[in-house]
C-alpha positions as CSV (number, residue, x, y, z in Angstrom):
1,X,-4.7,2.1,0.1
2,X,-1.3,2.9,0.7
3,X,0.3,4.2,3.5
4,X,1.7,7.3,1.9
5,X,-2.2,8.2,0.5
6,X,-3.6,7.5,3.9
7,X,-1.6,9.8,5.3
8,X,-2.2,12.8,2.7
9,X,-5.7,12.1,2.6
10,X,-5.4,13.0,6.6
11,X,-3.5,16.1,6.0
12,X,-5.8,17.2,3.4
13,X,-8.8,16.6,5.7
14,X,-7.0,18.5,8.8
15,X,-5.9,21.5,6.6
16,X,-9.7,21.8,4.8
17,X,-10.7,21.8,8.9
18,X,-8.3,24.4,9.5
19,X,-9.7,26.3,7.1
20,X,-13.5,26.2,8.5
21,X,-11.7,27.1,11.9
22,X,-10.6,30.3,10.7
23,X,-13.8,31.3,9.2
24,X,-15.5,30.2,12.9
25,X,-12.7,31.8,14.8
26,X,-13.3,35.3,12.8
27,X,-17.5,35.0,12.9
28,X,-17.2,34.4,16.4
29,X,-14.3,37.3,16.6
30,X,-12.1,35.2,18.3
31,X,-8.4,36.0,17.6
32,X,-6.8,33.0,19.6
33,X,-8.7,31.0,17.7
34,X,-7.9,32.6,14.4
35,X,-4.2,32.4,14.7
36,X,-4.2,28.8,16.1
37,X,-6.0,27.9,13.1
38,X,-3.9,30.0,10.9
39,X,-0.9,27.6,12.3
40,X,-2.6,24.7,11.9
41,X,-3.3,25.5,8.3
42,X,0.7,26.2,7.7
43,X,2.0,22.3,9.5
44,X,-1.1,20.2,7.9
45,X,0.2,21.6,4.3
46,X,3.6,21.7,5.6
47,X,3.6,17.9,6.7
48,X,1.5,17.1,3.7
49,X,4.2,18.7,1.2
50,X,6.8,17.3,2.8
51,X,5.2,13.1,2.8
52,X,4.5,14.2,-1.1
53,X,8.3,14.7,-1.5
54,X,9.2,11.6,0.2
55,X,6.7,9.1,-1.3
56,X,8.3,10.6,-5.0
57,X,11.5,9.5,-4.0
């Protein structure tokens, strides 16, 4: 597998987790959690845009 895979496949995996955490954080009613999750969301897909863009060049 190459590196550039591996490393999406991980940012796909934390983002889809980030995900779950916000549906957790708002069943549970915690807001900390929510927005901490809601932040992780944004820099997994962030990070895994921006390895996209690099492995194409």
């Amino acid at each position: 597998m190459n590196k550039h895979n591996f490393l999406l496949l991980l940012m796909a995996i934390l983002a889809v987790a980030s995900m779950c955490a916000i549906g957790v954080s708002i069943a549970e009613q915690s807001w900390i959690g929510g927005i901490l999750s809601f932040l992780g969301v944004g820099f997994f897909m962030g990070m895994g845009f921006r390895i996209k863009r690099k492995a194409e060049q």
